[in-house]
C-alpha positions as CSV (number, residue, x, y, z in Angstrom):
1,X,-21.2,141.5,143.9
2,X,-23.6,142.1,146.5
3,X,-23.9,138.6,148.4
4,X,-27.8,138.5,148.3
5,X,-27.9,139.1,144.7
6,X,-25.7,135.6,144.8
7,X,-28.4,133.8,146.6
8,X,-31.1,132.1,144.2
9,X,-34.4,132.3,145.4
10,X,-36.2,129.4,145.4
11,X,-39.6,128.9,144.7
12,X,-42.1,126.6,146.7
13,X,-42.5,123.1,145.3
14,X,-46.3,122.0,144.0
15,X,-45.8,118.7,145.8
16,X,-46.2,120.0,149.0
17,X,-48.1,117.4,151.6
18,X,-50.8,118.7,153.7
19,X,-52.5,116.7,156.9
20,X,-55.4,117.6,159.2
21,X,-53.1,119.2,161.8
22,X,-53.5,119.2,165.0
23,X,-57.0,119.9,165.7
24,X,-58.8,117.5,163.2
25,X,-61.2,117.2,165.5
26,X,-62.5,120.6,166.5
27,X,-61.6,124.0,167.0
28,X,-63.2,126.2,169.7
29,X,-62.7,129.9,170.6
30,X,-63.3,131.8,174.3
31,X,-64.2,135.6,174.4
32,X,-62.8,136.0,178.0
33,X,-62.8,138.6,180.4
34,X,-59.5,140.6,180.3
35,X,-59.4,140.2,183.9
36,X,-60.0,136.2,183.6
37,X,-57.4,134.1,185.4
38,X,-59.2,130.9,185.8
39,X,-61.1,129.8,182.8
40,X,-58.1,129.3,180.4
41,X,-56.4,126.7,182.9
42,X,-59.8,125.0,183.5
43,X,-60.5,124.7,179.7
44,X,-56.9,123.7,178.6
45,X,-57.0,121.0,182.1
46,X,-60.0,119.1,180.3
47,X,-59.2,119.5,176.4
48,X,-59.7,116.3,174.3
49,X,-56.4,115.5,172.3
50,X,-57.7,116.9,168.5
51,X,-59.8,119.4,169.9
52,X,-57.8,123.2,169.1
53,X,-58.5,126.1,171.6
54,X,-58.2,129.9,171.1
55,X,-58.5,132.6,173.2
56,X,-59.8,136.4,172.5
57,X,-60.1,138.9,175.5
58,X,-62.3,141.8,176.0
59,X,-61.4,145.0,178.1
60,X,-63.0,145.2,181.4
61,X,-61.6,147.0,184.6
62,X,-61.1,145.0,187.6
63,X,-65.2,145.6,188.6
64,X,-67.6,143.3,187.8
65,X,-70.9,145.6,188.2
66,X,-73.9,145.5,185.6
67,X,-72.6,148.5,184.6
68,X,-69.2,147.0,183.6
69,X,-70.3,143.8,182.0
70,X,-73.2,145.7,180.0
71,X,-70.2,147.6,178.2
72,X,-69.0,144.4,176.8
73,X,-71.4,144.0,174.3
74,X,-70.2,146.4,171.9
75,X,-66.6,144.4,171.9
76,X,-67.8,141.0,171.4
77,X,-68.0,140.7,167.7
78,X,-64.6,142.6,167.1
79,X,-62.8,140.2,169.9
80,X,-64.5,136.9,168.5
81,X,-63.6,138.7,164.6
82,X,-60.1,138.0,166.0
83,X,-60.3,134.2,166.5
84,X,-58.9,132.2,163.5
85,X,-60.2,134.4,160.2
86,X,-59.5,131.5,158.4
87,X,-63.0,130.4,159.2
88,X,-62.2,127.4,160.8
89,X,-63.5,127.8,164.1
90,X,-66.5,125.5,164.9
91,X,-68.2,127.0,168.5
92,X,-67.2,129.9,169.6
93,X,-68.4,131.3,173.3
94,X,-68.8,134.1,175.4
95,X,-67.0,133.0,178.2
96,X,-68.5,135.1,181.6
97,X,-71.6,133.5,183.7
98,X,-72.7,137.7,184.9
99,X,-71.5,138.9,181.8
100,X,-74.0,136.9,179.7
101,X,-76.7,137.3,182.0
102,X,-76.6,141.1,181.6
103,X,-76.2,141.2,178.3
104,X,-78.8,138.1,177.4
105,X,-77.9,135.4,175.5
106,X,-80.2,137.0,172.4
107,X,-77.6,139.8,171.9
108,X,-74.5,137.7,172.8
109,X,-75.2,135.3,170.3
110,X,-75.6,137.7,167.7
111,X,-72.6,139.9,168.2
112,X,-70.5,136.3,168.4
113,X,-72.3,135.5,164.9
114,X,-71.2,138.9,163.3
115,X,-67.6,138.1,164.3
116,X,-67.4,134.3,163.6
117,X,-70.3,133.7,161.1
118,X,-69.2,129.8,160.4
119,X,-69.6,129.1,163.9
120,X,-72.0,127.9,166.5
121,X,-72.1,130.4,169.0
122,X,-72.9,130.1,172.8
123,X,-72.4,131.7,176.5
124,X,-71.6,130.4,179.5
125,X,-75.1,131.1,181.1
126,X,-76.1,129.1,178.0
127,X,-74.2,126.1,178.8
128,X,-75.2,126.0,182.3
129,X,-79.0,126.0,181.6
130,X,-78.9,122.9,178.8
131,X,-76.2,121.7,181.8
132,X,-79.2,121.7,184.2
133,X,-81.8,120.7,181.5
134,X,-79.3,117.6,180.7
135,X,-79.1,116.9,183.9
136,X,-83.2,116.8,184.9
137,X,-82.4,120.0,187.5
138,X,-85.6,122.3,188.3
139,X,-84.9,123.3,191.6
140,X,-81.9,124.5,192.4
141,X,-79.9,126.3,195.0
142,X,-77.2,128.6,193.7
143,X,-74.4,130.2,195.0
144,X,-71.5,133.0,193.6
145,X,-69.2,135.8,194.1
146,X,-71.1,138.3,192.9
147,X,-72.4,141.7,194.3
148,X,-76.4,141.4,195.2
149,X,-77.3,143.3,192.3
150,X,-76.0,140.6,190.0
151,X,-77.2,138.1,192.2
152,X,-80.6,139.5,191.6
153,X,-80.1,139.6,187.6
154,X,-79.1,136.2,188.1
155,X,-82.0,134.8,190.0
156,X,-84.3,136.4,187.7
157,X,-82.9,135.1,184.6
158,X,-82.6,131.2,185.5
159,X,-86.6,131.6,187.2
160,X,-86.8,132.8,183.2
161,X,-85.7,129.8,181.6
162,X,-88.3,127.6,183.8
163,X,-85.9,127.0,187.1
164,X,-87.0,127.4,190.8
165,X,-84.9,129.4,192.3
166,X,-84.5,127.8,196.6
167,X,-81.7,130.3,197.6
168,X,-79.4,132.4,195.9
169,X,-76.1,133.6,197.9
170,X,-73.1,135.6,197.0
171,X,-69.5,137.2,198.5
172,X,-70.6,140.1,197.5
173,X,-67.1,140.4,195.7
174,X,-67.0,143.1,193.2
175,X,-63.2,142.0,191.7
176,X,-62.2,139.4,189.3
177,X,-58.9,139.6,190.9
178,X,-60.4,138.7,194.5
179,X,-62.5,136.2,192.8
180,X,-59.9,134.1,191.8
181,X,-58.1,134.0,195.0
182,X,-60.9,132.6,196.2
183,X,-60.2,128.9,198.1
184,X,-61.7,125.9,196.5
185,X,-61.5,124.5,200.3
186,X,-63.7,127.2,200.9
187,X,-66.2,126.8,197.5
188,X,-66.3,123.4,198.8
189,X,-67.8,124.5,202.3
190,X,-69.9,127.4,201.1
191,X,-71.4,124.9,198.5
192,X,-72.2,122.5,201.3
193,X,-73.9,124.8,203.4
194,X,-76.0,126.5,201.0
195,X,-77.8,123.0,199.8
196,X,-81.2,122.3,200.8
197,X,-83.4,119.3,201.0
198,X,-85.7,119.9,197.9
199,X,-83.0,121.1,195.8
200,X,-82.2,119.0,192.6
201,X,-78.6,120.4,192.0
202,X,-76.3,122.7,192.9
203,X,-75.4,125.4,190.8
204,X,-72.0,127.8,192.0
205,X,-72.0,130.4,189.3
206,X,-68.8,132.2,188.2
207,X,-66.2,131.0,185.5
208,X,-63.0,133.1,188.1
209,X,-63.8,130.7,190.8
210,X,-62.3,127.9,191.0
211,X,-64.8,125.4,191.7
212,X,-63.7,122.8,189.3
213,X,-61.1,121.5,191.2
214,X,-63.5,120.5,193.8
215,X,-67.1,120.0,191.6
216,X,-66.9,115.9,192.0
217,X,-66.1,116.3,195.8
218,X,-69.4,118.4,196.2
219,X,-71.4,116.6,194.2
220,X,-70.2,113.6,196.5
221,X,-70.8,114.9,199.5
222,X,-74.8,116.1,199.2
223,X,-75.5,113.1,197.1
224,X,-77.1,115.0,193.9
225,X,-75.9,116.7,190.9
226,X,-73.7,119.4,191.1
227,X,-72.8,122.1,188.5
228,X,-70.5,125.0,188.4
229,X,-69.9,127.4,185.1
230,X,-66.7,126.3,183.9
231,X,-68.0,122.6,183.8
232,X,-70.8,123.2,182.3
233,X,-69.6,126.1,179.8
234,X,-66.7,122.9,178.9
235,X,-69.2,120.3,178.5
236,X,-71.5,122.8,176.3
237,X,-69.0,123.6,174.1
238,X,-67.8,120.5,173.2
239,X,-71.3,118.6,172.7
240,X,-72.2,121.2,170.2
241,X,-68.5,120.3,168.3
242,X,-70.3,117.0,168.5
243,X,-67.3,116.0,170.6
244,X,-68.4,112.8,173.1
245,X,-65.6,111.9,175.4
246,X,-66.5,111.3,178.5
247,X,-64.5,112.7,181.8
248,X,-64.2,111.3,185.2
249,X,-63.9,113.4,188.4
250,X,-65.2,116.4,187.3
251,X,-69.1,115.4,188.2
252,X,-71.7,113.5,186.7
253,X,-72.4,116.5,183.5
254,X,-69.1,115.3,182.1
255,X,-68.8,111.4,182.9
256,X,-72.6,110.3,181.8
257,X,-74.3,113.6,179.5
C-alpha cells in the first residue's frame, strides 16, 4: 500500500488560541525607492517594540532627476497594494523627500489610498513640514544632495506651505548610490556651515543620507532645532499610529513632540 495513503490526515482543531502577535501596537508600511539603502536601517534603528514594519519598493534607475521620480507615480498604488492585504496596516508612507515633492503630496496620497484604503497615508515631505510646524520652524536654511533642479522644486514647495526659505544648498549628486556613501562626518560639517543667524532650524533633506546618525550632534552644535527627513518621516509616522514614545539622541522632534 502506497505509504501516504497510510497517513491519516488530520484536521485542524476548533480550539485553536489566537493572541495579538507581535505588532499589537501598530503596523506601518514604506514605499521605498528601489535604489534606497538607508531608510530601512534608520527606521528599523528607532522601532518601538509592538510597532510592525513592512517594506514595498518601487523601480527607479540609479538617477534621481524630476524626470525619474515623476515616473513613480504610476507605481505607488500597485507597490503599497503589496503591503499586508490583510488590511491591517495602519499608516502607510511614501518614503522619498524629492520624490514627494515632484509628485505633490495631493497625488501621493491618493495613489497610497487606492492601494491601502484602511490606512492613513503620508510622504516624507509631509512629515517634514508638520516636523517644522511641531517644532515652531518658519525660517529655515536647508541643505541636500540633490541636483539644482530639485533643489529648486524643493525651495518652491516648502515657501508653499508658508516657510522662508534663507538658503538652499545641494551636492548636486544625481545617484542614490553616491548618496548613501555620503559621510555623516561630512553632513555634520556641511550642516554647520550652511546655518545662519535668523534661521529657526535646520532642515538636511534626503531620506539616502545618512544624517540621522549625527541629527542630535547638529542640533547641539548651532543651538536650535534641527531636522533631517528620516527623523522627521519616523516621528510622522508613528504620531499618526498614535504611537508616543519618546527618543533620546536623535534631536529634540523625537524626545519632546
Amino acid at each position: 500500500m502506497n505509504i501516504l495513503h497510510q497517513n491519516k490526515v488530520k484536521s485542524t482543531p476548533s480550539n485553536v488560541r489566537f493572541d495579538a502577535g507581535r505588532h499589537p501596537r501598530a503596523k506601518v508600511g514604506f514605499v521605498l525607492l528601489a535604489t534606497e539603502q538607508t531608510i530601512q536601517d534608520d527606521v528599523m534603528k528607532l522601532r518601538p517594540d509592538g510597532v510592525g514594519i513592512h517594506f514595498a519598493r518601487a523601480s527607479i534607475p540609479d538617477s534621481i532627476t524630476a524626470a525619474t521620480l515623476s515616473a513613480q507615480t504610476d507605481l505607488l498604488a500597485d507597490c503599497t497594494a503589496s503591503l499586508l492585504p490583510d488590511g491591517s496596516l495602519d499608516v502607510v508612507c511614501y518614503a522619498c523627500t524629492s520624490g514627494s515633492i515632484v509628485i505633490g503630496e495631493e497625488r501621493v496620497l491618493a495613489e497610497l489610498d487606492k492601494g491601502a484604503p484602511g490606512a492613513i497615508a503620508t510622504s516624507l515631505i509631509s512629515g517634514v513640514i508638520r516636523a517644522l510646524n511641531a517644532i515652531g520652524a518658519r525660517r529655515i536654511v536647508v541643505g541636500t544632495p540633490y541636483l539644482d533642479e530639485i533643489n529648486a522644486l524643493e525651495a518652491d514647495y516648502l515657501k508653499a506651505a508658508g516657510f522662508d526659505v534663507l538658503a538652499i544648498t545641494g551636492f548636486n549628486l544625481e545617484k542614490d548610490s553616491e548618496m548613501v556613501l555620503v559621510s555623516p562626518d561630512y553632513i555634520r560639517e556641511f550642516a554647520l556651515s550652511i546655518d545662519h543667524p535668523d534661521a529657526d532650524a535646520i532642515f538636511i533633506s534626503c531620506g539616502a543620507l545618512r544624517t540621522l546618525d549625527v541629527i542630535g550632534e547638529i542640533e547641539k552644535a548651532v543651538g536650535k532645532p534641527a531636522i533631517c527627513s528620516n527623523q522627521a518621516m519616523i516621528w510622522d509616522v508613528l504620531r499618526l499610529a498614535n504611537i508616543e514614545d519618546r527618543m533620546e539622541g536623535h534631536g529634540q522632534l523625537l524626545s519632546r513632540y
